[in-house]
Structure formats: C-alpha cells, structure tokens
N, C-alpha and C positions, 0 to 999 in steps of 0.2 A: 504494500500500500504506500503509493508516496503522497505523501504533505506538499499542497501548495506553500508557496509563499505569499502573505499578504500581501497588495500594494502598502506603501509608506503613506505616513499619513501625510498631509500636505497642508503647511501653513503658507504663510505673506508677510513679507513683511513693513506691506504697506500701512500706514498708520490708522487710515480708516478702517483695515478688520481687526481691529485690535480687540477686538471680544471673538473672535472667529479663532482668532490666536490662541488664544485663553483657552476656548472650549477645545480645541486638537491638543492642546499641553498636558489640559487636563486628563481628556481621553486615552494621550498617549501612557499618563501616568496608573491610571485607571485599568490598562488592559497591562501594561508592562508589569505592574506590580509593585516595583522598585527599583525605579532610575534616577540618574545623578543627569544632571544640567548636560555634560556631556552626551549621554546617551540623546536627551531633548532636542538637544542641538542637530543630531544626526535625523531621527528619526521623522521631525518634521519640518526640516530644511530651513530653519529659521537661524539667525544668527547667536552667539553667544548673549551678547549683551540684550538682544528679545528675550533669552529666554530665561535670562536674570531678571527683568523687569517683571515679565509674567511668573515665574513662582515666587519671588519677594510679594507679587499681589495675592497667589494663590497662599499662600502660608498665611499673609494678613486676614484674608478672610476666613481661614479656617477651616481649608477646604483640603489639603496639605500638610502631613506634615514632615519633618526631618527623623529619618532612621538609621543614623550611624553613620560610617563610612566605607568606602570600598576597598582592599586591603589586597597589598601584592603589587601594586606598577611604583614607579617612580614617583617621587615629590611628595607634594601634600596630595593626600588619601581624598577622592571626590566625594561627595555627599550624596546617598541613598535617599530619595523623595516618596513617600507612598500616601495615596490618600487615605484620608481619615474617613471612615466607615460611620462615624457618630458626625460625619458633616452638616447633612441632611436626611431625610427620611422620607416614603412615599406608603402610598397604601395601592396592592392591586387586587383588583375584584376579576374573579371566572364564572359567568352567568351562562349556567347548560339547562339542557332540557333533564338533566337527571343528577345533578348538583351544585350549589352556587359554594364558590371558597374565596376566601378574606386573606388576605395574608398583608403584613408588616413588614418592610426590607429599611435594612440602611442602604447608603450610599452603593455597597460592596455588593449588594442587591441581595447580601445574605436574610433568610426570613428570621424574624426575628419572634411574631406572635404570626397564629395563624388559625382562624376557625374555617370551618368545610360540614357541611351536611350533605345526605344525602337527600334529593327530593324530587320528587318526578314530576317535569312542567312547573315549575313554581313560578307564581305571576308575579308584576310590580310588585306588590304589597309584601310580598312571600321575602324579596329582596330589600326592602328598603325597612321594615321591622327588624331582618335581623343584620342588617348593617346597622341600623341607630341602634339597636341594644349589644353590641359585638365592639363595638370599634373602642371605645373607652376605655373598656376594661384590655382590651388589645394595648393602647399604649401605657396604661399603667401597669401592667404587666410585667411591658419591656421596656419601663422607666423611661420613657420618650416624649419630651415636651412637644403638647401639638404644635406648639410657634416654628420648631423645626422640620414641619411636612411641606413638603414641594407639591401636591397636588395627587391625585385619584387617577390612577387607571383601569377601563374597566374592558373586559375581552370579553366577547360574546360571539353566536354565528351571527352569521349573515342572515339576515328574511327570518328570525326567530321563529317569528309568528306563521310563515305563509310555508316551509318545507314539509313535506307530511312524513311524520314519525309514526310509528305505530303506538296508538295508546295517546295523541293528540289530542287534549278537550277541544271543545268549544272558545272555554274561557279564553287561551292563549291567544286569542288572536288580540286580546289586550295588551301583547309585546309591540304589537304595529304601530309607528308612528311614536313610541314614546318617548320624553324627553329625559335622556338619562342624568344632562345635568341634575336637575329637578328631582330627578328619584336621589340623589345623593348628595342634596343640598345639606342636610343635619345630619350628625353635629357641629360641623365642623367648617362648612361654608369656603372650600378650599377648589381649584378649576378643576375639573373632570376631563379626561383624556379617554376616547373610545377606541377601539379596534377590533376588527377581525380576529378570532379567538388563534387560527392559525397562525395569521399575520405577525400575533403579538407573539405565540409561542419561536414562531421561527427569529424574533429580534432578540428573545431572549438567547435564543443560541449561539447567535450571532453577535450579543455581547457577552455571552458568561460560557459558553459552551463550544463547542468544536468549529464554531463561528469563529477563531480566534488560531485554526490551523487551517480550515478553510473558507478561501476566499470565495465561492460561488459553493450554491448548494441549494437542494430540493429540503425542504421539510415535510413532512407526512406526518400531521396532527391526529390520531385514532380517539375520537369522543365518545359519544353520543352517535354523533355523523363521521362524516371525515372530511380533513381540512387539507391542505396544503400551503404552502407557501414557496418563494423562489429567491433566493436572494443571489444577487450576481456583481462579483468585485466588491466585495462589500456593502450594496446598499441593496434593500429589498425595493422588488420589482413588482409594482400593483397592477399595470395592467391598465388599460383604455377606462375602464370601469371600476378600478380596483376589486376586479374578481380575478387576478391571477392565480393558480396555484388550485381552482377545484376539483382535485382527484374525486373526491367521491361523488360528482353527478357523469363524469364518465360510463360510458356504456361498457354493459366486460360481457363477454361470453355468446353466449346464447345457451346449444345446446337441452338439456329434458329440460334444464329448467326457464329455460327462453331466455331473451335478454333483460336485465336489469342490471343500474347503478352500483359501481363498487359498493357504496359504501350500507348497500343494501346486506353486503356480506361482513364487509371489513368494517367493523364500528362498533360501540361496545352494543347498541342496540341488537346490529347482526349478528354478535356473540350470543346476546342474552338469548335471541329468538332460537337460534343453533341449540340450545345447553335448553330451553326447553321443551323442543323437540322432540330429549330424550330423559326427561324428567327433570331433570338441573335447575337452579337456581342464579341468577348471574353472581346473587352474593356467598355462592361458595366459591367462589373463582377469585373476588377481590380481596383485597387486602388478607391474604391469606398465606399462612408460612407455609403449604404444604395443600395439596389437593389428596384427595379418594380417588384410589384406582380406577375406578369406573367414570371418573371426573376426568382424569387422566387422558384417558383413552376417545372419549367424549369432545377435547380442547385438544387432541394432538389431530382428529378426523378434520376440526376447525381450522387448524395451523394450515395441514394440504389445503384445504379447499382456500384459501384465504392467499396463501402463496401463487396456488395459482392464478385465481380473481388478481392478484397485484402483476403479474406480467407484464401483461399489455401496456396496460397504462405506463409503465414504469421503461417498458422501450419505446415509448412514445416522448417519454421525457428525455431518456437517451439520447432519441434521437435528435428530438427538436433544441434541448438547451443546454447539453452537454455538461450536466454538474459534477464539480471531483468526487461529490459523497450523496447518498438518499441516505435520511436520517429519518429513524421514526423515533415519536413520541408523543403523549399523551396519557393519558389512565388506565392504560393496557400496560396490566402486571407485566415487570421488566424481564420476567422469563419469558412468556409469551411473546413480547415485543426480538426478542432475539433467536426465538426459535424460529417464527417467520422470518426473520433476517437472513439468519443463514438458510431457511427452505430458496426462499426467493434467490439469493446468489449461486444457488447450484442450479436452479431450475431455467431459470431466463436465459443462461448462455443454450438452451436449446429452441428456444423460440425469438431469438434474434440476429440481425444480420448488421446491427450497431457495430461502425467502427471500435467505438469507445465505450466503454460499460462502465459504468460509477458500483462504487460497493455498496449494500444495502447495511448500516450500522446501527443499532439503539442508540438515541440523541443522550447528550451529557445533562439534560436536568430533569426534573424529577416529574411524576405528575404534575405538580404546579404550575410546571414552563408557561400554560395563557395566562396562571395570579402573576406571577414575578415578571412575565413578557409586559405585563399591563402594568404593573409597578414601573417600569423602567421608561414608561412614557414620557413622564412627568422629566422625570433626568433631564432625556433626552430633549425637550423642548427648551428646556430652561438653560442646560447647566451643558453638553454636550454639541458635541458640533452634527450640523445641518449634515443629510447623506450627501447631497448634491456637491456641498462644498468643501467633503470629505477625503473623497478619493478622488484625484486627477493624476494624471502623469505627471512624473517628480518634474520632469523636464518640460511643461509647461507653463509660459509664463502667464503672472497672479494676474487677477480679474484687480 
C-alpha cells in the first residue's frame, strides 16, 4: 500500500491575508502536532519573520502553546509549538433516522462529554428536548466554560423527511423545511453549522483521520442509509448540487431479487431487515463484544451478499475518480466494517477492468465520525483556513 503525499499547505505573504496566514499556521500546527517556526517556515512557504509575527499572535491568544525544545542539531535547540486542546471548544450533533448523539470536543477534536440514544425516526421535538436537557450537564461534566464554545455542528441526511425507510411514520415529514438554527437556539444561543451527515463524517477524516496520509479519497458512511463523500487534494468535492458522493441511491444488481438501491442492502436498516429474516435482532449485533453462532453465521451470509452489492459501484468510483483509498465508516461494528473490506478487495479484482484499484480500509474514527465531523464545522469557519485557499501549487503565485 503506498501513502500519498499531501500537497503543502500554502500561505502569502501579502499583508492583506494576514488572517488566511494565521489560519494555515495554525492548521499547519494542528495536523503536524509539534512544530518549531522552522518547520512553519517550510511547510507553508511563508517567510521567517511571518511566521514569528503569527505564532507570537497565536500564543497571545491562546491558541498555542510552547512545548520544549528540539534536541540533536546544532546551536540553540528550536522550539516545539503545539496547540492547546482547552483553546476552544465546539459541540456536534448526528441527527438519524435510528439515533440522535451529542458529543463535546476541544480544539484537538478529542470528545470530551458525549450523550447518544437510540430512537427510531425521532422528530424536532425528540431532538431539541434532549439537546436542552443534555448539553449542560455535558459541559459541566467536562469543566468547560460555555464562553469558550465556537459554535454547533449539526450532520444529518439529506431529504430526512422525503427518502422512504422502512418503518417511516407519517409524522417525519415534520423534518421538511425545518429551521435547525431555531431547533438549537437554547441554551446557549451560539451559530449553528449544518451538513451532510457523510459530508461531515468524511471532513472528519480528513482532518483527524487517514485524511492526513491521504490526499484524495472516497468515504463510505454505513447509517441508517448510506452516505458517501469525495474528497480530492485535500478539499471535499460537493458537486453541482452538493449531492456528491450518493453510493447508496445507486442501482446494484438485479438478478431473483430484481434491481434495487445499495443501500437497500448495505445500511444498518438493510442489516436489520437481513438479521430479521432469520429471527435476529439488529441489537444483538451492536454494541456487542461477541455474537451467537447462529448470529455469526446469519452477519457472515450478510458480509457476501453486501460485498458483493458494493462492487459495482465501487468500480464505478475506480473508474471515474480515481481515489488512493475507499474508507468505510459509520455504526457498522468495526469487525463487520473490515470483514466487508477485505471480502470487497478480493472480490472486485474479478469484476473489473480499472487501471487503478484503490484499497477498501475501515476509516480511522469511531462511530461518531458525523458528531465530531459536525463538531469540526465550527473550527473550520472561524479559526481554520478556507479549502479553496488551502491547497494550491507551492509554485503558484499568491492571489
């Protein structure tokens, strides 16, 4: 398996982006971990003396701080910079048809509080009760003054209200049209940041996860539904419409059981329906250190049919956008998530004639990836640098 290399990040150092500066400095700090001025220098092409002015402002503000020295070259030892994880703080909300979860990150995007129920179709009300009785006790918890929250992110599908699920009320078509600011105005009265539940799962990857070895890549969101995302050189790719990336309205198959939608099969719904089939429960399968034989055997029949249902589509992606890696991730138990992985990477080299084949790998974050993708919104608007004006060729000159 070889590792891309990321583009560089790309500052100016014309005076008027002097906050564009700031936010790749910081970024650059933020994904490096722990770099000295030196390293700053290099990585976003900006001069010495920039990149003295911007972390003397990044330390003032407290965004940064100094962690030792770097030991082994000549002269005086450079100084290690890493940000401060208690800088800031954000909250992301994952609004599904079969669970809504809360979670608290600092800066480092680590969670820090986190509530999750499970609840099938929960409307407005179902979300906005247990966000106003949840979030309080969330930061007093994790000792976190709310003056230091940067804002709300919330990941949801797309058409909530209008995709048909099986088990669908009526009710839900009260997700249509609603104003999610408004749903999460209390307590706290902080801006709300929406996304694509995929969307935001694949940004999380792409800043905290194998996003950060590669530079292009498919995400494959496993819900409820199923999502996708694309991100290409570093910045995700929305699409005319911002419907890039919908693996599961794809058509797969045909065959006894005629044609139907992946994610008819692949998704945790088309797991559940699977596992009841043959008596099963979906919640003997989740959150469980261990299945029953007959459960076993139940979820491996599921894995075939599932790897295969993911083929097509996936030399379709092959074909058309060429990614280094297909990553899935989602609420699909992380063994299941990698038994399909490897089914999928031995079966596809017989159903394609793709130069290029990408590997199929379980994604680096947890189920949470849409709370913490949604969490990182907030960041990203305020405190990190624009995709647009992120990635360019080192060797173009600054706008």
């Amino acid at each position: 398996m070889t590792l891309q290399t990321p583009p560089r990040l790309s500052g100016t150092n014309l005076e008027r982006a002097a906050d564009h500066n700031q936010r790749v400095t910081l970024h650059a700090i933020r994904l490096g971990g722990s770099l000295t001025r030196i390293d700053l220098a290099r990585i976003t092409g900006l001069t010495g003396p920039a990149i003295a002015n911007i972390t003397r402002r990044l330390l003032q503000e407290g965004m940064i701080e100094e962690a030792g020295q770097r030991r082994g070259g000549r002269g005086q030892p450079p100084t290690k910079l890493v940000v401060r994880a208690d800088a800031c703080y954000s909250i992301g909300v994952n609004i599904d048809r079969d669970h809504i979860t809360i979670v608290l990150v600092d800066f480092l995007a680590q969670i820090l509080a986190r509530k999750s129920i499970e609840i099938s179709f929960a409307l407005p009300d179902d979300v906005r009760d247990l966000f106003r009785r949840s979030v309080r006790q969330m930061l007093k918890t994790a000792k976190v003054d709310p003056a230091k929250l940067v804002g709300i992110g919330v990941a949801r599908p797309d058409d909530l209200a209008l995709v048909a699920m099986p088990g669908r009320p009526a009710a839900y078509a009260a997700w249509d049209g609603i104003d999610m600011a408004a749903l999460f105005e209390k307590p706290l009265s902080l801006p709300v940041f929406v996304e694509n539940d995929a969307a935001a799962a694949a940004m999380g990857e792409m800043q905290l996860g194998f996003g950060q070895n590669y530079s292009s890549f498919f995400y494959i969101l496993v819900s409820s539904g199923l999502g996708g995302g694309f991100v290409a050189d570093g910045a995700y790719v929305r699409g005319t419409h911002g419907r890039s990336g919908e693996l599961g309205f794809m058509a797969a198959g045909g065959g006894k059981r005629g044609r139907e939608t992946v994610q008819k099969l692949v998704s945790l719904s088309g797991l559940a329906e699977h596992l009841a089939s043959s008596g099963f429960e979906i919640g003997q399968v989740l959150h469980q250190s261990e299945w029953a034989p007959d459960v076993e055997i139940c979820l491996e029949e599921w894995v075939e049919r599932a790897a295969h249902t993911l083929c097509t589509p996936l030399d379709a992606i092959n074909c058309l956008i060429d990614p280094a890696v297909i990553l899935i991730g989602g609420r699909l138990p992380s063994r299941l998530v990698e038994r399909v992985a490897e089914r999928v990477n031995l079966l596809i080299r017989d159903v394609t004639d793709a130069p290029a084949i990408a590997p199929v790998r379980r994604a680096a974050l947890s189920e949470d990836a849409p709370a913490v993708g949604a969490a990182i919104l907030p960041f990203s608007h305020f405190l990190l640098p624009k995709a647009a004006a992120l990635w360019k060729d080192s060797g173009a000159p600054a706008d």
